[in-house]
C-alpha positions as CSV (number, residue, x, y, z in Angstrom):
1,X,34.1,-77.8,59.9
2,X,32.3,-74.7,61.2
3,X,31.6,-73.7,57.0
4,X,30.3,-77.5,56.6
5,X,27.9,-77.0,59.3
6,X,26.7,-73.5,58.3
7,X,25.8,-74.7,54.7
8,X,24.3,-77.9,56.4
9,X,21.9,-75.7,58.5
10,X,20.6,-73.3,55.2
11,X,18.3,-74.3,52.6
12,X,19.4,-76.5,49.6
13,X,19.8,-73.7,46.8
14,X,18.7,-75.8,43.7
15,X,19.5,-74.6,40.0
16,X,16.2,-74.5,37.7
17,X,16.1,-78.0,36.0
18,X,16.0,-76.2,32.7
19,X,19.0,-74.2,33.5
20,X,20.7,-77.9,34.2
21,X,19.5,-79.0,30.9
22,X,20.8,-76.4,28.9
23,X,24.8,-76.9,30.8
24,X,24.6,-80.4,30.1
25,X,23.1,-80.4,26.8
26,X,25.2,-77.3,25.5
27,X,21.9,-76.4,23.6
28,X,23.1,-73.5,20.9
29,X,21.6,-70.3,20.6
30,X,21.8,-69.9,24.4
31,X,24.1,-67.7,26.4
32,X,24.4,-68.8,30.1
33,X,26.2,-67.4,32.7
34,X,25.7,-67.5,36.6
35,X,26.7,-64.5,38.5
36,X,26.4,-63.7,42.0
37,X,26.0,-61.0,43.6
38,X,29.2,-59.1,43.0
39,X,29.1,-59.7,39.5
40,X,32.0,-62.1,39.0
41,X,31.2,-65.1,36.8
42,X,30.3,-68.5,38.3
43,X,30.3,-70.0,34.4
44,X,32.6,-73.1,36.0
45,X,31.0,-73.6,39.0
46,X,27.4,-74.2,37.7
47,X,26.9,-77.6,38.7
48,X,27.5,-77.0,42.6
49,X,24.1,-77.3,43.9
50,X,25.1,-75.8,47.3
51,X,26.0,-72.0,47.2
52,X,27.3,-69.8,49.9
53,X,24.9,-68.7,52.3
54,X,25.7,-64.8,51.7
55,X,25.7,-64.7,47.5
56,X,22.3,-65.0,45.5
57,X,22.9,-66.3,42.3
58,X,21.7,-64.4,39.4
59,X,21.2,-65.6,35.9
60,X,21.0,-64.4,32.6
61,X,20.0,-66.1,29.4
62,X,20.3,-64.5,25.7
63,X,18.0,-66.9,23.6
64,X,16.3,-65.6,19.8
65,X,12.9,-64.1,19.8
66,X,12.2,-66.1,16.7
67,X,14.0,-68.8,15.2
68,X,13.4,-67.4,11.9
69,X,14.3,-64.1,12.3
70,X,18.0,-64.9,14.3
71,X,19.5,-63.0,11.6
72,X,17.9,-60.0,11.5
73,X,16.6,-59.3,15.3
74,X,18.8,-59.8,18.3
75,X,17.8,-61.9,21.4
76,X,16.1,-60.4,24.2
77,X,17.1,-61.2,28.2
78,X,15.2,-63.0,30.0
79,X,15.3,-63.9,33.8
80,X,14.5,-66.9,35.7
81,X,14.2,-67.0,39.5
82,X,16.0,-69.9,41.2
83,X,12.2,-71.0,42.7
84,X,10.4,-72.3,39.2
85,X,10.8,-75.3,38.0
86,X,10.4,-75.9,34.3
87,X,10.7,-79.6,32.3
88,X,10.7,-78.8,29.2
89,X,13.5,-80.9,27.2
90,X,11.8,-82.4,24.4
91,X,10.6,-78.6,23.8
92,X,14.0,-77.4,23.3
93,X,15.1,-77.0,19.9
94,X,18.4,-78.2,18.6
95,X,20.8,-76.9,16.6
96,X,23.8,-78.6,14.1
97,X,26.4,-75.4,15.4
98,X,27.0,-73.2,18.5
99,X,25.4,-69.8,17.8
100,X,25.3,-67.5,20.7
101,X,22.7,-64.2,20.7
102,X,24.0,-61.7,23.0
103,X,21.3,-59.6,24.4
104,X,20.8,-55.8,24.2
105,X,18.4,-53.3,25.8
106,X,15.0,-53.3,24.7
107,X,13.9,-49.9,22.5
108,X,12.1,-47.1,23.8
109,X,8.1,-48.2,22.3
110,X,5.5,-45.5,20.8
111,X,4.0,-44.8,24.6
112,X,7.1,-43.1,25.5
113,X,7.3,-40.8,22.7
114,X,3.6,-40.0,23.1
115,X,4.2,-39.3,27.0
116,X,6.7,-36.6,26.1
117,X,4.5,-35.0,23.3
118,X,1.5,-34.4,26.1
119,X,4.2,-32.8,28.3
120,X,3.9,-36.2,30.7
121,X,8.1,-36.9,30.9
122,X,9.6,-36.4,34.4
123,X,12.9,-35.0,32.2
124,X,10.8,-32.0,31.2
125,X,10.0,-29.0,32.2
126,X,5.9,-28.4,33.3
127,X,3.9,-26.6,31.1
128,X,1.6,-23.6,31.3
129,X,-1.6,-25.0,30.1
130,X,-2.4,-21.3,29.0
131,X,0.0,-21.0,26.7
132,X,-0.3,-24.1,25.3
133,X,-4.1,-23.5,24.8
134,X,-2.9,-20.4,22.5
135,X,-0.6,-22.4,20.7
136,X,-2.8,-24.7,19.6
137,X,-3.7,-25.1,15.6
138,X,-7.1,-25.6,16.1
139,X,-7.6,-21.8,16.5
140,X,-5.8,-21.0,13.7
141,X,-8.8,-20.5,11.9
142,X,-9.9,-17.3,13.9
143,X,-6.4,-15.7,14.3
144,X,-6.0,-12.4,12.4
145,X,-2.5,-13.9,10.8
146,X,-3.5,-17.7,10.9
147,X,0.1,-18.8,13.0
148,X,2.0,-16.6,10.5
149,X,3.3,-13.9,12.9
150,X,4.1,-16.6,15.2
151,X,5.7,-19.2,13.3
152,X,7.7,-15.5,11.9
153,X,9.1,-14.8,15.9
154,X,9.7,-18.6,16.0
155,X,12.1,-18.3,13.1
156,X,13.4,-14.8,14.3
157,X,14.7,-17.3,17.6
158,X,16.2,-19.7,15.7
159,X,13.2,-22.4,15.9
160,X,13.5,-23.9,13.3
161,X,10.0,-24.2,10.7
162,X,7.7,-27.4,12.0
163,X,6.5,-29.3,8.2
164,X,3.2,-28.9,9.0
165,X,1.3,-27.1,6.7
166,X,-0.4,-23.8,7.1
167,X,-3.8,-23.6,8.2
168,X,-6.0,-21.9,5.6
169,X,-8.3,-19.3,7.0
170,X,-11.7,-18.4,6.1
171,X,-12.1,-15.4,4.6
172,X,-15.7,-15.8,2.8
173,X,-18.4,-14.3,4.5
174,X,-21.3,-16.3,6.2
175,X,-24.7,-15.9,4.7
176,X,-27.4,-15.4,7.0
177,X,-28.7,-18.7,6.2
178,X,-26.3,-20.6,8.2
179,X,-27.0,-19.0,10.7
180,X,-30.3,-19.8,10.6
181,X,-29.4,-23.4,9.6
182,X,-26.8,-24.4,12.2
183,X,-27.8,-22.2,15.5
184,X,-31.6,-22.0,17.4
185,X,-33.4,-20.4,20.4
186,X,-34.3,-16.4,20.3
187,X,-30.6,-15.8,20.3
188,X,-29.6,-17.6,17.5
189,X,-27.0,-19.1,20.1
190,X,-27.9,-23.0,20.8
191,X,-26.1,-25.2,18.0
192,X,-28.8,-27.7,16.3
193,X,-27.8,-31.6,16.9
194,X,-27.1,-32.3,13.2
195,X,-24.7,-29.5,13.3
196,X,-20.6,-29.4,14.1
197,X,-18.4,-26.2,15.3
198,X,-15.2,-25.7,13.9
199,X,-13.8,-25.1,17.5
200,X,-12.9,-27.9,19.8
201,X,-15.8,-28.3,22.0
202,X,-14.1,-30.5,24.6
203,X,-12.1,-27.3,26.1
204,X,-12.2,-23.9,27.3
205,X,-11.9,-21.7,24.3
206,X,-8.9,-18.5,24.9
207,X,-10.3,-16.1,26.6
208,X,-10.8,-13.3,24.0
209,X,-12.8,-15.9,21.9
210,X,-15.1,-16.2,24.1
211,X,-15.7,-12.8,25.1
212,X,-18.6,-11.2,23.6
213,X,-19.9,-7.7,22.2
214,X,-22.8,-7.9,24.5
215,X,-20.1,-7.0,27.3
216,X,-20.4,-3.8,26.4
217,X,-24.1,-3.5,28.0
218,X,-21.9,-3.5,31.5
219,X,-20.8,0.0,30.3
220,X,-24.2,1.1,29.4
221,X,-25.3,0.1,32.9
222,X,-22.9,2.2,34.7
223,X,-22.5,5.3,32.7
224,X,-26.2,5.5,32.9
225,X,-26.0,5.8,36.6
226,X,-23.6,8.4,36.4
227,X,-26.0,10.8,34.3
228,X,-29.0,10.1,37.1
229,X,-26.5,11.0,40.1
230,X,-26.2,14.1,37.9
231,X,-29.6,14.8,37.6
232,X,-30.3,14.1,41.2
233,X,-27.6,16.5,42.5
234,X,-28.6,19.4,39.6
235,X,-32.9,19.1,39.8
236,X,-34.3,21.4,42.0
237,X,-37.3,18.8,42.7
238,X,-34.8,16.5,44.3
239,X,-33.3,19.2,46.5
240,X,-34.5,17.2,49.4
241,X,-32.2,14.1,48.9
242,X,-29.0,17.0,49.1
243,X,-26.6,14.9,47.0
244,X,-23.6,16.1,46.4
245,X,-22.0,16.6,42.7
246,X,-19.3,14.2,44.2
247,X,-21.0,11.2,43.4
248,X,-21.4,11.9,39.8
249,X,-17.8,12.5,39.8
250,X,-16.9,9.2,41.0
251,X,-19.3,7.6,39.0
252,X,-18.4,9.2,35.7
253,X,-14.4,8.0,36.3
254,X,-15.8,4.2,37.1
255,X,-17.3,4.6,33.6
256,X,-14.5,5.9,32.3
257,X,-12.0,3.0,33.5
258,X,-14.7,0.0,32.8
259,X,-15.5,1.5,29.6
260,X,-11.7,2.0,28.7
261,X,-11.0,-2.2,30.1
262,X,-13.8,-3.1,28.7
263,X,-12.8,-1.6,25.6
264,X,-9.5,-2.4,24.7
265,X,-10.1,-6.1,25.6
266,X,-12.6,-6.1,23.1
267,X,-9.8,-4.2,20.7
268,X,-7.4,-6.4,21.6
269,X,-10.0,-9.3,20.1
270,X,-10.4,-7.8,17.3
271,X,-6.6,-7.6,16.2
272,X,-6.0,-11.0,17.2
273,X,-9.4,-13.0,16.3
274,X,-10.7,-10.6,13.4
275,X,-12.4,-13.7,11.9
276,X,-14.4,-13.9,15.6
277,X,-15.5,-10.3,15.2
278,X,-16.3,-10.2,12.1
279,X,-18.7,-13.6,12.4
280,X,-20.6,-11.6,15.5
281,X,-21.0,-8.6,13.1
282,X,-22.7,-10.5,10.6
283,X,-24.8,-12.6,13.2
284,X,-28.3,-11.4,12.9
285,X,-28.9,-10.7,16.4
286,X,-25.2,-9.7,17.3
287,X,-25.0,-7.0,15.3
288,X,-27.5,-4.8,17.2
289,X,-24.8,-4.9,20.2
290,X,-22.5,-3.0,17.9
291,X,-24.5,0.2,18.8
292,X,-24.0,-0.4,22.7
293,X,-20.1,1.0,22.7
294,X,-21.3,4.4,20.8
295,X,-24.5,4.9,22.9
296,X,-21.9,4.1,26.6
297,X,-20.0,7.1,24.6
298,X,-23.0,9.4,24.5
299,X,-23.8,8.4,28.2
300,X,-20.2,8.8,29.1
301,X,-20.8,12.9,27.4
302,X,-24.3,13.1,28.8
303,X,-23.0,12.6,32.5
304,X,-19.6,14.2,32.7
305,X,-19.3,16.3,35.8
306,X,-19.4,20.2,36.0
307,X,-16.5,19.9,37.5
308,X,-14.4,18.5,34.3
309,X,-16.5,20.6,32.0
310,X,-19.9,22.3,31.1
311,X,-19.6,23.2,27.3
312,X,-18.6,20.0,25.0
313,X,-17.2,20.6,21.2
314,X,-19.9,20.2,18.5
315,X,-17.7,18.3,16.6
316,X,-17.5,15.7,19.3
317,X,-21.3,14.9,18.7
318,X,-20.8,14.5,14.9
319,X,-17.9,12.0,15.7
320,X,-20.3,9.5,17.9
321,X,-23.6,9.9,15.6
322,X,-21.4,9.1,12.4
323,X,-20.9,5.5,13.3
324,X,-24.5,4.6,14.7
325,X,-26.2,6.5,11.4
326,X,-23.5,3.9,9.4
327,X,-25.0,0.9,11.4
328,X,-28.6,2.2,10.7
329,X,-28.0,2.3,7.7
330,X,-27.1,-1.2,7.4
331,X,-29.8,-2.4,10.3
332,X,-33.0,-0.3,8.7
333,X,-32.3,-1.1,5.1
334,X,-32.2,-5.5,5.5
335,X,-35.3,-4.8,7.6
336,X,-36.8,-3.3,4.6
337,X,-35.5,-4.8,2.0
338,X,-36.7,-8.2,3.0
339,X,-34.6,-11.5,2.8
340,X,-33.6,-13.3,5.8
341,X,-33.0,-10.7,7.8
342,X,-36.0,-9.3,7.3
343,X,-37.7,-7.6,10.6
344,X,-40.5,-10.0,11.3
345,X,-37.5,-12.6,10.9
346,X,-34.9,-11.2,13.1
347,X,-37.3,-9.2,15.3
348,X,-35.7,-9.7,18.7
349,X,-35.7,-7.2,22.2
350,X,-32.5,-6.6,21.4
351,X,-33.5,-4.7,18.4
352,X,-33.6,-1.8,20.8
353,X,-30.6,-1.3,20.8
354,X,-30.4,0.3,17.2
355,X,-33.3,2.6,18.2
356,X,-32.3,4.2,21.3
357,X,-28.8,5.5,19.8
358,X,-31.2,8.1,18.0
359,X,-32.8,9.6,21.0
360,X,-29.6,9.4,22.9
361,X,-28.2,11.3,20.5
362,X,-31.1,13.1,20.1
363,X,-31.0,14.4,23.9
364,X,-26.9,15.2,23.5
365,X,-27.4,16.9,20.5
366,X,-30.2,19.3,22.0
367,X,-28.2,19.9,25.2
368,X,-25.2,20.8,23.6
369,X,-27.4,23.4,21.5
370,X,-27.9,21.9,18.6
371,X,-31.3,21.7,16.3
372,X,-31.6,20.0,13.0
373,X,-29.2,16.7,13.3
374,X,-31.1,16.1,17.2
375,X,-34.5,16.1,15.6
376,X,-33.7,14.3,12.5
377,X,-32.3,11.4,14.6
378,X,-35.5,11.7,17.0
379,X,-37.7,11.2,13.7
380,X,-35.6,8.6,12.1
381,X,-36.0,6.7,15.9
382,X,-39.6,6.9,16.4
383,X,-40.7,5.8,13.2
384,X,-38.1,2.7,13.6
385,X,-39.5,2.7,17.2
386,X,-43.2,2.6,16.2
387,X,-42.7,-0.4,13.7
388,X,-40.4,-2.4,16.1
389,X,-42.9,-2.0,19.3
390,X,-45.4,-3.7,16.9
391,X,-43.5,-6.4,15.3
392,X,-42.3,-7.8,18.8
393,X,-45.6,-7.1,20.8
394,X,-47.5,-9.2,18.2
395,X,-44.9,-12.2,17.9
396,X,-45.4,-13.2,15.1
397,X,-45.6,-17.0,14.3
398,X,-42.0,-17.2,13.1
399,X,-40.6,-15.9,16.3
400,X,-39.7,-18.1,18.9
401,X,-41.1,-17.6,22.7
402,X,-37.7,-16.1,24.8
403,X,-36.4,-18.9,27.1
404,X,-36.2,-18.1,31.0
405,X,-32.5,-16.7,30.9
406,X,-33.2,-13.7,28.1
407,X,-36.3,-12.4,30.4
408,X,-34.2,-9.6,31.3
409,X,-34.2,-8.4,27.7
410,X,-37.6,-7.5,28.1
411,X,-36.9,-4.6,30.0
412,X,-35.3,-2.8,26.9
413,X,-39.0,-2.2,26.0
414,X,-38.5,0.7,28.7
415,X,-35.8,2.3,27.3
416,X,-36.3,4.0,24.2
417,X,-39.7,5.8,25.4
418,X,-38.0,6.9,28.3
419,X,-34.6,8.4,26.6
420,X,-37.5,9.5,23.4
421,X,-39.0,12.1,26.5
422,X,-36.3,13.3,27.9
423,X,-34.9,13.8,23.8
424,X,-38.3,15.7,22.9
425,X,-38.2,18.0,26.3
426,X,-35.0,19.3,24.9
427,X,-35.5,19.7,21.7
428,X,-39.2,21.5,22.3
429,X,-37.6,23.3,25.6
430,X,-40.5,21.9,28.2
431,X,-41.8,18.6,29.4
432,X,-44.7,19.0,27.1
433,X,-47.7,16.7,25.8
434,X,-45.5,15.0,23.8
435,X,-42.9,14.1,26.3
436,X,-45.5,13.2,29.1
437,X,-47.3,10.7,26.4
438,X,-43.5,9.1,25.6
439,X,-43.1,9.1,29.5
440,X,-46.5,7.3,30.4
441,X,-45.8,4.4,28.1
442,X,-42.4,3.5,29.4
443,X,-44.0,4.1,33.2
444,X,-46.6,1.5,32.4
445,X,-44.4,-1.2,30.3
446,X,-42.3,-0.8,33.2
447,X,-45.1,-1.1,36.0
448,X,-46.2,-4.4,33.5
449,X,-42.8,-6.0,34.0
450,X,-41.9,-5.3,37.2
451,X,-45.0,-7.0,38.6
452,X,-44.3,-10.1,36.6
453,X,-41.9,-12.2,39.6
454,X,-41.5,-14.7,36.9
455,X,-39.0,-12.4,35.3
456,X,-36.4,-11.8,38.4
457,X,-36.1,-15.6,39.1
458,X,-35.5,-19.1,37.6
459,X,-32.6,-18.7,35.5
460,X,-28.7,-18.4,35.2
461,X,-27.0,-15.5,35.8
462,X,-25.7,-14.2,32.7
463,X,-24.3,-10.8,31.0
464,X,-28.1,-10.7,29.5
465,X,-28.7,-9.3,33.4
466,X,-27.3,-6.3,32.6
467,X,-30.4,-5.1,30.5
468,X,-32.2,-4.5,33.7
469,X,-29.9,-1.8,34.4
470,X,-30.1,1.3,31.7
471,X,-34.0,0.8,30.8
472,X,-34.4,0.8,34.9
473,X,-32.2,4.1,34.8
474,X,-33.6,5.7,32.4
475,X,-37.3,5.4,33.5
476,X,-35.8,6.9,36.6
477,X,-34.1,10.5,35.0
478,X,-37.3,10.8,33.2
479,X,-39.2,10.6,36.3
480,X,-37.2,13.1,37.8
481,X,-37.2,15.2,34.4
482,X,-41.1,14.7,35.0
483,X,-41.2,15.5,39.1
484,X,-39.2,19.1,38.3
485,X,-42.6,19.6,35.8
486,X,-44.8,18.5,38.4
487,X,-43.7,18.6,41.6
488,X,-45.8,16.8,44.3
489,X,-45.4,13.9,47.0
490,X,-46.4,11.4,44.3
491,X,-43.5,12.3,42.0
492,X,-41.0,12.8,44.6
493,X,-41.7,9.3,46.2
494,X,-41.8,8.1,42.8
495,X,-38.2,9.4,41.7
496,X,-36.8,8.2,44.8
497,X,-37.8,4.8,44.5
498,X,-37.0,4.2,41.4
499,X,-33.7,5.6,41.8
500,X,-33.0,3.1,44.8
501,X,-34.1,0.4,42.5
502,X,-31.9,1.4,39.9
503,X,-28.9,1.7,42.0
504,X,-29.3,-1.1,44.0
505,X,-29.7,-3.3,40.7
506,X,-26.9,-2.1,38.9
507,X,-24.2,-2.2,41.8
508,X,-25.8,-5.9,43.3
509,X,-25.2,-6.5,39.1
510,X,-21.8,-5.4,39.2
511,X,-20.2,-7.4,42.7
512,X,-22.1,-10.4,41.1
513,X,-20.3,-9.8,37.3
514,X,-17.3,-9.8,39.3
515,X,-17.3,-12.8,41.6
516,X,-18.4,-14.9,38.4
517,X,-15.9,-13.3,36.4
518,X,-13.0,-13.4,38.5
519,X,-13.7,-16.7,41.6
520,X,-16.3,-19.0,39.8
521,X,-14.9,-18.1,36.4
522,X,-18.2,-19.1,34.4
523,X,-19.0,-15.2,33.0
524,X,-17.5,-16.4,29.5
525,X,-18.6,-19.6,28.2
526,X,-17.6,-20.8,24.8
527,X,-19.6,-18.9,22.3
528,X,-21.1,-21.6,20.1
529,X,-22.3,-19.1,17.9
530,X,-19.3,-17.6,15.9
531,X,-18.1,-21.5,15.7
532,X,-20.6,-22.8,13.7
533,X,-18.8,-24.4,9.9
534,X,-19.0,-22.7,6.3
535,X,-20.8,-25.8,5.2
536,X,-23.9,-27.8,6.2
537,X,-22.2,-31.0,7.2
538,X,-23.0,-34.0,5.0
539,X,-25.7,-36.4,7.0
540,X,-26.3,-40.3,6.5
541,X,-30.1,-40.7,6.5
542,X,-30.9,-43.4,8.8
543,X,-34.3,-44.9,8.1
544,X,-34.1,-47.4,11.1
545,X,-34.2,-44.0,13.3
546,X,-37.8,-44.0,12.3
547,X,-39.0,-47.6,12.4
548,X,-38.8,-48.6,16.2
549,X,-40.1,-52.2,17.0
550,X,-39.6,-53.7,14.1
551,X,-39.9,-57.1,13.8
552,X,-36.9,-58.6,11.1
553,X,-39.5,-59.7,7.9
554,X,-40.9,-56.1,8.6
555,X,-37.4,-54.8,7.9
556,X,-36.8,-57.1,4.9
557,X,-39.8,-55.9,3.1
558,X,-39.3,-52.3,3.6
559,X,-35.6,-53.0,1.9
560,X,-37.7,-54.7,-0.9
561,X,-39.9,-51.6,-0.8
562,X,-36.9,-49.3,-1.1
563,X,-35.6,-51.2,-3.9
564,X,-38.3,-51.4,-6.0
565,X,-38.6,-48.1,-5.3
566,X,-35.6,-47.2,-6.5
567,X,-35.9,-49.0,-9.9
568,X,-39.4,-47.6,-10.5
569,X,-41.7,-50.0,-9.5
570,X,-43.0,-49.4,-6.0
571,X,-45.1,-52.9,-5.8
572,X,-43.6,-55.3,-3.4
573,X,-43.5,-58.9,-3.9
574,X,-47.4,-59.7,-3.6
575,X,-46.4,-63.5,-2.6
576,X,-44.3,-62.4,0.5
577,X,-47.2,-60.0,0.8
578,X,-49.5,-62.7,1.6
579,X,-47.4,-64.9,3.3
580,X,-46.8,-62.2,6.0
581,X,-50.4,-61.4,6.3
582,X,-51.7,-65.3,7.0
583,X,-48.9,-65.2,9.5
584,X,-49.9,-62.3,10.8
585,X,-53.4,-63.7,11.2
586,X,-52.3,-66.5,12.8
587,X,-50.8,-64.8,15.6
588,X,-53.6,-64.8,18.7
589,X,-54.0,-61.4,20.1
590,X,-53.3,-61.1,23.4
């Protein structure tokens, strides 16, 4: 009595009407059951309309996807809740025999396999997005062994070989005329819009791809500092400041260890992205950075402490020259020859570069004792010197105006009158005539720069900063070279400040190198430049890019015009001709 009342006070439990229809009707093709919550089978008792309270019915139905696919695909499960109501009898179709479909569990689709192919599966292990950046094909291209040596370890583990075929690498030199073709700006470093890159330009590149020759220029900003400290501590016209020999010691092992990282990073580049190196080396303004790691080399022997040693090898000199007179030989002889990179076409500051390796050398040579190979690289640099001051203080019309962020490169104007007078006092023995008239034209390009504001702000900071450094430098060991000729309160105040200008530029350059380097992480962008394809790409002219406005009969006669064109007769129809001009007349101006 107690059970009656209980099942009196719940809610009537009713079966779908459909799921009525298909026990009385026996419709084939369906599999019913009616489980409850334990799982036993309530297959008999399906036409009780009132359930215990404590079990929920659950039902399952196995019908065909398709009625004229039953024999090939299996039936797929399909759950009704107890609270919808369907009528749909005259819908359901009939059958002549009992076929029952079982159900079975649905296949894993394409969105799975993709999820576990981009590392997204809970089952797997989380990937390093470094590593997987190196692993990826796309940079193939620019690897030394193009994925052999690592699809070689692979095999060596017991991986075994992917199908994919091997990604062919270029090995065909650019001409200079792509480069001229795909890239723009003063730099040769902006990518033209009708151009593509071979590398994917929705990612950060490996890191050794995008790290640059031009690093190097951090090394010639540093070792420089270490010959002025020397200077300063060994002049006796700077007495006065009493600096100790200490600080050209500790400035001379800084170079030492930034020229040795910077170094072997770049090293470590070239045996793994030859292709990259070898693009920069034939980039018409890249090239000229090639001569920075010799010259930081001659800076790094010019500045070495008494302390380590006062008497370096000849040999040692012959060693650094023989690459820069290999690089001249190259650089000098396209700027004659003509071409492409012909010197009113290439002309850039950087071109400095290649000149101031002679009269580093120069001044090395001469200090070390030597005679004929110093003053045959002083002669081969000023002549260079002489024709490259011209070419870039005219500009001619096929150079391009520098954008704000390569202002600093202007300062390299500085440099190679400044090193050419300290060269020619040691060579002649005395800060003669012809060092003082070197000397006052790198004091007043210098004076002409500094006084521009212009050049110091407005722009990005980039490694292109670090040409303030050695030109600022070496305008200030020539001024001292100058004050121990004549010695006065103008010359002393003079070598003072510029030194404080020099050292405060080149350290404030060196804590901001390394908080974008190593916290913002934005020193290294992608190098468009060494990117840029074999091949012009292919281009669809557009004509409608050039007609805007156009009203739809203007468009239909220029396709007549085209046309006719096309088949050698460039008269269009002179009836539609008329028509469109009395319709055109007709139209009242506004």
């Amino acid at each position: 009595m107690e059970v009656a009342q209980d099942i009196g006070m719940k809610k009537e439990e009713v079966i779908p009407s459909l799921i009525r229809s298909i026990d009385a009707n026996e419709i084939a093709g369906f599999d019913f059951a009616l489980m409850d919550s334990v799982g036993n089978n309530n297959e008999g008792e399906c036409s009780n309309l009132h359930l215990n309270h404590h079990i929920t019915p659950s039902i399952s139905i196995s019908m065909p996807p398709s009625p004229m696919k039953t024999h090939l695909q299996t039936p797929k499960r399909v759950a009704f809740s107890p609270d919808v109501e369907l009528d749909r009898k005259s819908q359901l179709p009939t059958t002549n025999h009992a076929t029952r479909f079982h159900s079975q569990p649905i296949p894993t689709g394409v969105g799975f396999e993709a999820a576990v192919a981009a590392g997204k599966s809970p089952n797997l292990p989380v990937r390093n997005p470094r590593i997987e950046k190196l692993k990826d094909e796309r940079y193939n291209s620019f690897k030394t062994w193009s994925g052999k040596l690592e699809r070689n370890l692979s095999t060596l583990r017991g991986k075994p070989p992917t199908d994919q075929p091997p990604v062919n690498t270029p090995r065909e030199n650019l001409p200079v005329d792509r480069y001229f073709d795909a890239l723009e700006g003063p730099e040769l470093d902006t990518l033209r819009p009708s151009e593509e890159i071979i590398l994917p330009d929705d990612k950060q590149w490996p890191f050794l791809l995008r790290y640059p020759i031009s690093s190097f220029g951090i090394c010639l900003g540093v070792s420089s500092q270490a010959i002025m400290w020397k200077n300063l501590a060994s002049t006796p016209s700077t007495h006065f400041l009493h600096i100790s020999p200490n600080v050209n010691l500790i400035l001379w092992c800084i170079s030492v260890v930034l020229f040795v990282v910077v170094a072997s990073t770049y090293l470590l580049k070239m045996v793994l992205y030859f292709e990259a190196v070898r693009r920069e080396y034939y980039h018409p303004i890249r090239v000229n950075f090639f001569f920075a790691p010799w010259i930081a080399l001659l800076f790094l022997a010019s500045g070495v402490p008494p302390s380590v040693t006062t008497n370096l090898p000849h040999f040692l000199w012959y060693v650094l020259m023989t690459p820069i007179f290999i690089l001249e030989l190259k650089i000098y002889g396209q700027w004659m020859s003509g071409g492409q990179r012909r010197l009113s076409k290439v002309a850039n500051p950087s071109n400095h570069l290649s000149v101031v390796g002679n009269f580093v050398g120069a001044l090395l040579g001469a200090s070390m004792g030597l005679k004929e190979g110093p003053i045959f690289f002083f002669a081969v640099g000023l002549a260079h010197y002489t024709v490259l001051f011209v070419t870039l203080y005219q500009r001619l019309p096929t150079n391009e105006t520098l954008p704000k962020e390569l202002h600093p490169v202007f300062f390299l104007f500085v440099a190679a009158p400044s090193v050419a007078s300290m060269a020619w006092a040691k060579i002649n023995g005395s800060f003669d005539y012809g060092s003082r008239l070197a000397y006052f034209i790198a004091m007043f390009l210098y004076f002409s720069l500094a006084v521009r504001v212009n050049f110091f702000r407005g722009f990005k900071f980039s490694l292109a900063w670090w040409a303030y450094t050695f030109p600022m430098t070496g305008a200030a060991i020539a001024t001292i070279t100058y004050t121990n000729e004549v010695s006065n309160i103008v010359t002393k105040s003079l070598s003072t400040t510029l030194t404080v200008v020099a050292t405060l530029t080149v350290f404030g350059l060196l804590i901001t190198t390394i908080l974008h380097a190593f916290v913002m992480r934005d020193l290294f962008p992608n190098d468009i430049a060494i990117a840029i394809s074999d091949r012009k790409p292919k281009t669809v002219r557009k004509w409608f890019h050039r007609r805007t406005g156009s009203t739809e009969k203007d468009i239909e006669h220029y396709l007549k015009f085209v046309t006719s064109d096309v088949e050698g007769s460039v008269e269009p129809s002179s009836t539609e001709e008329k028509r469109t001009k009395d319709v055109e007349s007709q139209v009242p101006l506004p």
